[in-house]
Phi, psi and omega in degrees: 000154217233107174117328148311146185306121166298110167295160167303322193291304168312344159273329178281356192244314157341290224260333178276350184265319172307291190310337187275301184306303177291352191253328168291291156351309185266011170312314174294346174261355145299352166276343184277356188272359196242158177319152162070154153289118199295132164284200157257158191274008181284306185314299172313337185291330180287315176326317199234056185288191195177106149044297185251025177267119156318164155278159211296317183307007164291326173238063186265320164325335170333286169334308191262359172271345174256331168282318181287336164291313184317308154318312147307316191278342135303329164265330151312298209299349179300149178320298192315000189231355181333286185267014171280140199304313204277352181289301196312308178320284162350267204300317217274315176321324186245043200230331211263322211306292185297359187258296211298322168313321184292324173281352196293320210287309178278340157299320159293320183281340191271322197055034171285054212305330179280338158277319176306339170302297186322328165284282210298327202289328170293346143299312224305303189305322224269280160353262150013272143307309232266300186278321146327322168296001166266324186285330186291321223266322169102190188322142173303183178261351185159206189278324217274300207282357161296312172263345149224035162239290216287313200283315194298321200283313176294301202290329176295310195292357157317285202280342171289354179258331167307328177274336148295329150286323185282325155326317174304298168321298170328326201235004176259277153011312189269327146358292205047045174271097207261117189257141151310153184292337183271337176292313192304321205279344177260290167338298196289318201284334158308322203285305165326279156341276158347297170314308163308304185294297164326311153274006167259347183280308141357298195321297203281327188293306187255158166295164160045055191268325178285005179261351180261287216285340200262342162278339141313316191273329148326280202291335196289318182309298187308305179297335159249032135244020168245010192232149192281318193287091200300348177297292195312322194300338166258353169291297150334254226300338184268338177280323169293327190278333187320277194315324217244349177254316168306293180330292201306281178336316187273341258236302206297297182259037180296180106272344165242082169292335157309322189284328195280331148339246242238338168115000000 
């Protein structure tokens, strides 16, 4: 609640959430700090492709997923935001989010690939929680905390669950785990499925749900213009549209379709 006493604990979580926020962004450069020469993580992602690997212009997203955590970490640290139930609720969750996105880069680059899955999928929860503690919360308070809390937590947890399937692939592949094409390609149009059910059930459950479904939809996209196997590609293409047909339905016998929007 806004107007209750600040704690030492509410300074600390500010302040690991700012330090967090500027350390991601700057992962790749703690991967050029490790022995020897690193590759990039586009370069380990071509070493080992696979059926669900995007085309490459998908993580470019990066980009807009680290200026919107900034923007959350700026909007926390205002005094007017210390003590408010949805940071205290929150914040440590997506404090754990950004330590894991930050370590994943050197892990990846490294090519420790079964630990590094093991990192992403821990966004995946830490996301997760983070945006169920907000849907337990009910409505944003207005535009500012919809666009630089509700959507930056639903859009991350988009694109990190989508990066977890393609990551899956990634780490069998690295593996030397070798599937016949028809089979890998039957894997794939599964994984997906599975991926449809899962983010429309996502859909129906959070708030600021368009911030989830368009980045999902991003990485879902990539991935069938990066891929030759007209299954997967539609397999792909029906796990993206799935979540954006759940909003509207739900959106629909709403009494807040903004908030189920937009948070």
């Amino acid at each position: 609640m806004r107007g209750s006493r600040r704690t030492g604990t509410d300074v600390a979580r500010v302040v690991t959430v700012a330090v967090l926020a500027v350390l991601q962004p700057a992962s790749s450069l703690l991967a050029t700090l490790l022995p020897g020469e690193q590759p990039s993580t586009g370069a380990v992602s071509d070493r080992y492709t696979h059926l669900l690997t995007p085309a490459g212009y998908a993580f470019a997203v990066w980009g807009l997923i680290y200026l919107a955590s900034l923007g959350l970490a700026v909007y926390q640290a205002l005094p007017s935001q210390h003590t408010r139930a949805v940071h205290r609720a929150t914040g440590w969750w997506v404090a754990a989010a950004f330590a894991a996105s930050t370590v994943w880069v050197p892990i990846f680059v490294s090519e420790a690939l079964l630990a590094a899955q093991a990192v992403i999928v821990a966004l995946v929860v830490f996301l997760a929680l983070a945006a169920a503690r907000m849907t337990a919360l009910g409505a944003a308070s207005g535009a500012t905390e919809q666009w630089l809390l509700r959507l930056p937590v639903s859009g991350y947890l988009g694109w990190a669950t989508i990066a977890t399937v393609a990551g899956t692939g990634t780490t069998a592949r690295w593996a030397g785990i070798d599937l016949t094409d028809a089979f890998a390609a039957l894997l794939a149009v599964a994984a997906l499925l599975l991926l449809a059910v899962v983010a429309g059930l996502v859909a129906w459950n959070i708030l600021a749900a368009t911030g989830f479904a368009a980045l999902l939809a991003w990485g879902l996209t990539a991935g069938a213009v990066g891929n030759t196997n007209p299954a997967v590609s539609a397999a792909a293409v029906l796990a993206a549209v799935v979540p954006w047909v759940v909003i509207l339905a739900r959106a629909a016998r709403s009494a807040d379709p903004r908030a189920v929007a937009l948070g």
